[in-house]
DOTORTOR-168193 format. One record per residue (C-alpha): residue in one letter; x, y, z; residue number from 1. Coordinates in nm, 2 decimals, m for minus. Layout:
N
+------+--------+--------+--------+-----+
: rest :   east :  north :     up :  nr :
+------+--------+--------+--------+-----+
:    A :      X :      Y :      Z : NUM :
...
+------+--------+--------+--------+-----+
# end
This chain:
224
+------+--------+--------+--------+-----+
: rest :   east :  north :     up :  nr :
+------+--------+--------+--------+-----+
:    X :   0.00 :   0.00 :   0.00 :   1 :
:    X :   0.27 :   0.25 :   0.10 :   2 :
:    X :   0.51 :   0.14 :  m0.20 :   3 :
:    X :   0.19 :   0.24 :  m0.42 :   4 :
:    X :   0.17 :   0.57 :  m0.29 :   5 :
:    X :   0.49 :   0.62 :  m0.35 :   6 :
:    X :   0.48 :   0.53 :  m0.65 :   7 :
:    X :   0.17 :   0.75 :  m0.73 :   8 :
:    X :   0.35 :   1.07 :  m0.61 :   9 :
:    X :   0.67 :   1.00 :  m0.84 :  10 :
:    X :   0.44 :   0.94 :  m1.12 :  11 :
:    X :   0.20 :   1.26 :  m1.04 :  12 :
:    X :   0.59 :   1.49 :  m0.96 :  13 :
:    X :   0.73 :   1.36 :  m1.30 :  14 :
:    X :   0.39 :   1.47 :  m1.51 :  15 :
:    X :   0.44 :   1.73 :  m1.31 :  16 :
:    X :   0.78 :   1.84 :  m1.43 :  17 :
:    X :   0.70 :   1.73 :  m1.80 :  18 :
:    X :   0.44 :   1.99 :  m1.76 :  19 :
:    X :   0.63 :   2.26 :  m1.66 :  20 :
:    X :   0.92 :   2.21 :  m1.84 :  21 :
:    X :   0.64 :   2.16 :  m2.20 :  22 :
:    X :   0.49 :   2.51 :  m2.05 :  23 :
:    X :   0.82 :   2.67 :  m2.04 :  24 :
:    X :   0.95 :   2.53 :  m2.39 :  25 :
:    X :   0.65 :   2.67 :  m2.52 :  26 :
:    X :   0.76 :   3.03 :  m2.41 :  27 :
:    X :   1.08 :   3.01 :  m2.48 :  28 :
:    X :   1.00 :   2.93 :  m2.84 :  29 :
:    X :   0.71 :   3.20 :  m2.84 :  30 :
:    X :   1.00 :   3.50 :  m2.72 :  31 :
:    X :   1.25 :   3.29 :  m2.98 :  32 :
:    X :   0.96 :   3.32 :  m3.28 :  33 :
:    X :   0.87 :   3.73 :  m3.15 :  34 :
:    X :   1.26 :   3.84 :  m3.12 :  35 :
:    X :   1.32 :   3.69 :  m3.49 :  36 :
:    X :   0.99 :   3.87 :  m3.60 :  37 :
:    X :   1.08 :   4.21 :  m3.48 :  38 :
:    X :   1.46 :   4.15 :  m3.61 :  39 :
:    X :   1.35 :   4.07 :  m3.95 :  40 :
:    X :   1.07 :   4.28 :  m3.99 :  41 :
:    X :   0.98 :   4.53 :  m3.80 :  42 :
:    X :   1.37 :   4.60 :  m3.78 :  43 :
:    X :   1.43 :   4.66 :  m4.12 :  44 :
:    X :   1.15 :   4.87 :  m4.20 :  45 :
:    X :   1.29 :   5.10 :  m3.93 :  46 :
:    X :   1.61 :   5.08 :  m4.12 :  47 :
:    X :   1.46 :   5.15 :  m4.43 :  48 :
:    X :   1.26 :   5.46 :  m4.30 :  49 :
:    X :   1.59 :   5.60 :  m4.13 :  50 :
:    X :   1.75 :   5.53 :  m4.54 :  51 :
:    X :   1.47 :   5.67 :  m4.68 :  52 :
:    X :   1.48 :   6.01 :  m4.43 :  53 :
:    X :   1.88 :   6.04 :  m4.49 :  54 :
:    X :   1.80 :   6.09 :  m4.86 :  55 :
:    X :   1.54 :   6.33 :  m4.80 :  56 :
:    X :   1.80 :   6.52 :  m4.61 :  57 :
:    X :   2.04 :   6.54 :  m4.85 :  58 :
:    X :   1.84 :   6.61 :  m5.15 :  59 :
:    X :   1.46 :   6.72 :  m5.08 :  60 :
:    X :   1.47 :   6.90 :  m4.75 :  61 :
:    X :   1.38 :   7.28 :  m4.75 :  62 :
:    X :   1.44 :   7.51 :  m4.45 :  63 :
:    X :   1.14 :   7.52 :  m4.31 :  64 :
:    X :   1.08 :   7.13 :  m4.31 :  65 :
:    X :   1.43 :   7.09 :  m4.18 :  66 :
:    X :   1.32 :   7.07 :  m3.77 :  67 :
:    X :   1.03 :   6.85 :  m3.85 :  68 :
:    X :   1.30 :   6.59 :  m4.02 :  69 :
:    X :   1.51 :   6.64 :  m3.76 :  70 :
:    X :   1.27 :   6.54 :  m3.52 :  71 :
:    X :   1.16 :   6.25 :  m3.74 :  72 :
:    X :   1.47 :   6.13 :  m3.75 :  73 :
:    X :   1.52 :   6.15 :  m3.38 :  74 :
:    X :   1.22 :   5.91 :  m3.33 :  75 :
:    X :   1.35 :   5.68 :  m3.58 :  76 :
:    X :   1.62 :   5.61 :  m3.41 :  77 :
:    X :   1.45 :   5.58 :  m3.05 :  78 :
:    X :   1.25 :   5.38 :  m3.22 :  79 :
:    X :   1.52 :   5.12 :  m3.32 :  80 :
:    X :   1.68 :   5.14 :  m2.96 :  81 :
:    X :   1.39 :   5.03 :  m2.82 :  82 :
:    X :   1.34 :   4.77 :  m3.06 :  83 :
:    X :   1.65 :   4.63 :  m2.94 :  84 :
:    X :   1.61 :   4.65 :  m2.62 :  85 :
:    X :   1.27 :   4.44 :  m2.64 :  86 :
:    X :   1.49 :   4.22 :  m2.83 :  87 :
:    X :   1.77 :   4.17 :  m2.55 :  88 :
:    X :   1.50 :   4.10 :  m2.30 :  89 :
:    X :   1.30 :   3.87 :  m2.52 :  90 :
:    X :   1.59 :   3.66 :  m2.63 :  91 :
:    X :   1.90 :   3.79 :  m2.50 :  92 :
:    X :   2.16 :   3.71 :  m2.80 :  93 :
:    X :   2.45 :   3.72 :  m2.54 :  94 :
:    X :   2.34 :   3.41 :  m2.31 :  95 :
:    X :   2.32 :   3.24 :  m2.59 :  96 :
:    X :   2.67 :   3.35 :  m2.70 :  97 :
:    X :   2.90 :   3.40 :  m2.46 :  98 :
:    X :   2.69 :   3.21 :  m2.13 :  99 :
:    X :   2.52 :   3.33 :  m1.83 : 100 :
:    X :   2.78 :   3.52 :  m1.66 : 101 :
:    X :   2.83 :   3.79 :  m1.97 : 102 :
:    X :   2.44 :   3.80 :  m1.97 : 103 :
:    X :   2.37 :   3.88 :  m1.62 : 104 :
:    X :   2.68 :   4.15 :  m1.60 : 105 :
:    X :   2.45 :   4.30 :  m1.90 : 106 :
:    X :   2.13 :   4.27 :  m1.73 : 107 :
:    X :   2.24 :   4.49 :  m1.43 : 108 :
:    X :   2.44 :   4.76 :  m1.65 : 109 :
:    X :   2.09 :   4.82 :  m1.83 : 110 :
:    X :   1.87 :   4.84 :  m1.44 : 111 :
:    X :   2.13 :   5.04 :  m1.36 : 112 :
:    X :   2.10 :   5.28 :  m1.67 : 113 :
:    X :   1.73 :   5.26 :  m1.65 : 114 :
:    X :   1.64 :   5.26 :  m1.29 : 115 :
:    X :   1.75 :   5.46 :  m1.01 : 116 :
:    X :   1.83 :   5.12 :  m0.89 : 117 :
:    X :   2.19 :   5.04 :  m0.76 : 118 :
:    X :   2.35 :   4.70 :  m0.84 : 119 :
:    X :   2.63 :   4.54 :  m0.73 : 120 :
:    X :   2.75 :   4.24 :  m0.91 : 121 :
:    X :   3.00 :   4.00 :  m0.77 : 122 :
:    X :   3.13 :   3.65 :  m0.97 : 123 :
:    X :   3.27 :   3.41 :  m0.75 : 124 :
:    X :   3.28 :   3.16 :  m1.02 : 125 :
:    X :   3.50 :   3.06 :  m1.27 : 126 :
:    X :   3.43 :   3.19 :  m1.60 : 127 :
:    X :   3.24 :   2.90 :  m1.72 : 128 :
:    X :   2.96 :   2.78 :  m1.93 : 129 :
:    X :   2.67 :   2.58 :  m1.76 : 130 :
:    X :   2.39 :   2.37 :  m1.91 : 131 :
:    X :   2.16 :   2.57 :  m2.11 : 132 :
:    X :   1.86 :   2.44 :  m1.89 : 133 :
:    X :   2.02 :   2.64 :  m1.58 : 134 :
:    X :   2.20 :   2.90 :  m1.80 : 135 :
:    X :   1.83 :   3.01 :  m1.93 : 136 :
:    X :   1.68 :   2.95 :  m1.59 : 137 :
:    X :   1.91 :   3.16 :  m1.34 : 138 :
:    X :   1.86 :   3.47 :  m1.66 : 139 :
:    X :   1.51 :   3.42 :  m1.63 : 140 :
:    X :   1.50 :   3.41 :  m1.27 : 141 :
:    X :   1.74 :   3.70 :  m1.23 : 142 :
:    X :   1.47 :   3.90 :  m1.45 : 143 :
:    X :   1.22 :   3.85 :  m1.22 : 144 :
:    X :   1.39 :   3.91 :  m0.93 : 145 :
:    X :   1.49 :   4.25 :  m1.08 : 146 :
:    X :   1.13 :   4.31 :  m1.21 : 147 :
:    X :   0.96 :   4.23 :  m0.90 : 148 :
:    X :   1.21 :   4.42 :  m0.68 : 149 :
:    X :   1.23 :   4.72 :  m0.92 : 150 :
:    X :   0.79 :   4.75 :  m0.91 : 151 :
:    X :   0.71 :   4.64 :  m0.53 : 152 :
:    X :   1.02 :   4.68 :  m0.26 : 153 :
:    X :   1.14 :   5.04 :  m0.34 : 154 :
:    X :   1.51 :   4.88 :  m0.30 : 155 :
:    X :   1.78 :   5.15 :  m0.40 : 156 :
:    X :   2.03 :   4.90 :  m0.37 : 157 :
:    X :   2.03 :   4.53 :  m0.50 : 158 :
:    X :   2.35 :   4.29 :  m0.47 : 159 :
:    X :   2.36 :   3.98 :  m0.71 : 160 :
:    X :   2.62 :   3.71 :  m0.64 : 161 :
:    X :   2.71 :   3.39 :  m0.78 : 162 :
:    X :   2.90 :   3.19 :  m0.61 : 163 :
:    X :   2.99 :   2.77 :  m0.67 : 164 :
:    X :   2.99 :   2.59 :  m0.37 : 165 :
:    X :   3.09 :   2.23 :  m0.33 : 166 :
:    X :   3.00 :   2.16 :  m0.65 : 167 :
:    X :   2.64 :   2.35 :  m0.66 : 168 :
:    X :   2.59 :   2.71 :  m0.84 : 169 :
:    X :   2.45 :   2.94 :  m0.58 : 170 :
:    X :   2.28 :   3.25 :  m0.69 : 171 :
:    X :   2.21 :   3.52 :  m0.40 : 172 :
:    X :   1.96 :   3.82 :  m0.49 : 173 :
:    X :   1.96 :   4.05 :  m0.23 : 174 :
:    X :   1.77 :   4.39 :  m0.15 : 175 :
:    X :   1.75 :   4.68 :   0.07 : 176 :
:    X :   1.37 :   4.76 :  m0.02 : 177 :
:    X :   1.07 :   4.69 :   0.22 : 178 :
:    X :   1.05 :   4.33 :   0.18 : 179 :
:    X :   0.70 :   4.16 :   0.30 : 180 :
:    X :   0.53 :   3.88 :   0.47 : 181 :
:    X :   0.56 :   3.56 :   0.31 : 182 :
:    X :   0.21 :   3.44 :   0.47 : 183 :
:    X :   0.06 :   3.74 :   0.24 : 184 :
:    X :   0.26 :   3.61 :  m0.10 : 185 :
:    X :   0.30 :   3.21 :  m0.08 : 186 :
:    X :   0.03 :   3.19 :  m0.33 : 187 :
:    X :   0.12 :   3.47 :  m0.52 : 188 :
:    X :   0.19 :   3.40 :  m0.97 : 189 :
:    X :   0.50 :   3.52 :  m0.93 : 190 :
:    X :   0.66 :   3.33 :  m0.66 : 191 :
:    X :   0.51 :   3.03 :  m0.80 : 192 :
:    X :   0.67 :   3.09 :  m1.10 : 193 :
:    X :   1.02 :   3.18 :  m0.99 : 194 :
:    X :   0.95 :   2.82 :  m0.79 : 195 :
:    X :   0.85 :   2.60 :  m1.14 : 196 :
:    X :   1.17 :   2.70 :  m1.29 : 197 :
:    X :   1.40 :   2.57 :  m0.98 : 198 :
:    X :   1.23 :   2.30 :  m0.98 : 199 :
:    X :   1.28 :   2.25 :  m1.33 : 200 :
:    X :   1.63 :   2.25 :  m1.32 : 201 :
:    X :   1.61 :   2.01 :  m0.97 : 202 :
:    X :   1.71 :   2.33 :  m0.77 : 203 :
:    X :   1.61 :   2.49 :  m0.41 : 204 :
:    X :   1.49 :   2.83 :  m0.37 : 205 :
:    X :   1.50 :   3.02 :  m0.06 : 206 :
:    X :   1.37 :   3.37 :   0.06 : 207 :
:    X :   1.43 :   3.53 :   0.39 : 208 :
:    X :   1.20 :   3.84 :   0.41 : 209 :
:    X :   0.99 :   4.07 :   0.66 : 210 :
:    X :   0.83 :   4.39 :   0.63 : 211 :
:    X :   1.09 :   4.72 :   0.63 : 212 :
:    X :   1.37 :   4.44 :   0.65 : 213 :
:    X :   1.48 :   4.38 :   0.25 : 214 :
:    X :   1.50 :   4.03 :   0.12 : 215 :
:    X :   1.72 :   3.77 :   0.01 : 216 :
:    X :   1.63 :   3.53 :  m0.26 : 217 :
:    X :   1.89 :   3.21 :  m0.28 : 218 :
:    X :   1.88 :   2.97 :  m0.61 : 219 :
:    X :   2.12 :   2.67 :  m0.55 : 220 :
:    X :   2.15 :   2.40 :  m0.85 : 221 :
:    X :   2.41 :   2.07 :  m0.90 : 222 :
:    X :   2.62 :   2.17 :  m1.20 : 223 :
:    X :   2.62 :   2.00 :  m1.52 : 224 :
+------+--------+--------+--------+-----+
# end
């Protein structure tokens, strides 16, 4: 009897994981199919509108239209920025590239240069690549934190370290905002998400919080 409930709960935990791990694969390939969309499309008729408003300039522009192209021109070019920012967070090219450490150190130069945020990065690991299961995971993750500390805790100040220990990648997210009480947020979509994805990569996820005292989130994972 016991050894078939035991049996039952492996069964239910591994359609469990097959279900997470088919929901995430699914978004991934959604952000993959969107990034490439707004590369090859809406990226080059931005191009082609910033070609097309260089020629005017040279050869068509009168005095008194001159601003107005200026401006133009101006927004064509924010316009492509922005583009590839939505690009880098979509599907950032450089995890894929050059690993999670280069990615990360990118992530927290742009909250730094978008946000009034603060962020200290520290890398006590050697500069490695992971698997691409907990390469794409820790980003993802590292987004979130970001996101949710960024819209809810007020932090100034956020430190992200990774550190191996014996053996296990350790990722500490720590802020100095107004953290909250976990009785009011166990339930909550985004901590359930942040949860799915360490358990997808056979992780543990800890977070030590209470109201006006920050919070530290802690990701540890085997490495493979």
């Amino acid at each position: 009897m016991i050894k078939n409930q035991v049996d039952l709960r492996k069964l239910h935990d591994e359609k469990q994981s097959d279900l997470l791990k088919a929901v995430f694969d699914a978004q991934e390939s959604e952000r993959k199919r969107l990034a490439e969309d707004l590369h090859d499309s809406v990226g080059q008729v931005l191009s082609a509108i910033k070609l097309n408003l260089h020629r005017l300039d040279k050869n068509c522009v009168g005095e008194s239209s001159e601003p107005l192209l200026a401006e133009t021109r101006k927004l064509s070019d924010e316009c492509i920025v922005e583009i590839r920012n939505i690009i880098q967070n979509v599907l950032p090219p450089v995890l894929t590239d050059y690993g999670l450490l280069e990615a990360l150190e990118g992530l927290c130069v742009k909250i730094e240069q978008t946000t009034n945020v603060k962020v200290e990065l520290k890398k006590r690991v050697d500069s490695i690549r992971f698997s691409p299961g907990i390469e794409l995971a820790f980003y993802r993750i590292a987004q979130e934190l970001f996101s949710n500390a960024i819209k809810h805790s007020g932090a100034t100040i956020i430190h992200l370290t990774l550190t191996n220990d014996a053996g296990h990648l350790v990722m500490e997210f720590k802020d100095n905002g107004k953290g909250f009480n976990m009785d009011n947020v166990k339930h909550g979509f985004g901590l359930k998400n942040l949860q799915s994805r360490v358990q997808l990569i056979n992780g543990e996820i800890n977070i030590y919080t209470k109201p006006h005292n920050g919070t530290i989130t802690i990701i540890r994972v085997l490495m493979t």
